[in-house]
Steps between C-alpha positions, in 0.01 A plus 500: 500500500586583852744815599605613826626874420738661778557864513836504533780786537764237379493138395739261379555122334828330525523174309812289599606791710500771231273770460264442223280823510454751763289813537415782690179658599197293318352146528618157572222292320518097554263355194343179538390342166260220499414211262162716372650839450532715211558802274136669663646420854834674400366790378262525765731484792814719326234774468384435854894537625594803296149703645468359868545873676711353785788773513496801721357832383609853628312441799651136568159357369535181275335628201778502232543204250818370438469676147434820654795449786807398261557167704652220336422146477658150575282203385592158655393185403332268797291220434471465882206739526273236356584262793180299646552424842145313578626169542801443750815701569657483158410727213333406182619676197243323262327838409867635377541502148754293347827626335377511188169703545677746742802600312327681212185620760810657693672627217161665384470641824837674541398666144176607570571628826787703300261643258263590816781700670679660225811286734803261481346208725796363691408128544672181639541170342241268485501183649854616650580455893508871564572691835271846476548765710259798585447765731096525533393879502207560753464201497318460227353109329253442289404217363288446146363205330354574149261213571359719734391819262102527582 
């Protein structure tokens, strides 16, 4: 699984115009699920999310988790993240799980990150043309691949 986590101070997805889910002050987290994840990799990388101490202290120093700030979250779906780009101009998406090994890894996901929060998780719709919105605090990206613990 691959995640690119925004801090964000809003964020938005509109699916055929309409607001789906919206928050305020928290993390936009794009999830990437590939054909050889699983239940260790969710667990792994919804703990990683809730800890990572990338909100501002007292003294403006990132060193509060999102647990310990009261962000929120919103979870979106993109199987782009697992695009290979060695041979040519146009993107292979081989590495992307199908359909019917993402869904439930997804729906896993949203729970577990849930339980590690103690939060709603405000999500999009998978494998829905979706228009998200964000306004990056800092800025601040990071990007985690639980393939990539050691």
């Amino acid at each position: 699984m691959r995640v690119v986590i925004q801090r964000v101070t809003e964020a938005s997805v509109k699916i055929s115009g309409k607001i789906k889910s919206e928050i305020g002050n928290g993390l936009l987290v794009l999830l990437g699920i590939e054909e050889a994840d699983n239940a260790e990799d969710i667990e792994w990388l919804c703990g990683k999310i809730a800890r990572l101490r990338i909100f501002g202290d007292l003294e403006g120093v990132m060193n509060l988790s999102l647990l310990e700030s009261g962000g929120e979250v919103l979870l979106i779906s993109q199987f782009t993240l697992h695009a290979s780009t060695k041979k040519g101009n146009r993107p292979s998406y081989m590495k992307a799980a199908k359909p019917e090994v993402a869904i439930p890894l997804y729906e896993k996901f949203i729970l577990q990150l849930g339980k590690e929060t103690g939060r709603e998780i405000h999500t999009g719709e998978f494998g829905a043309d979706m228009k998200v919105s964000l306004v990056n605090d800092g800025p601040v990206t990071i990007i985690i691949d639980s393939k990539n613990k050691e």
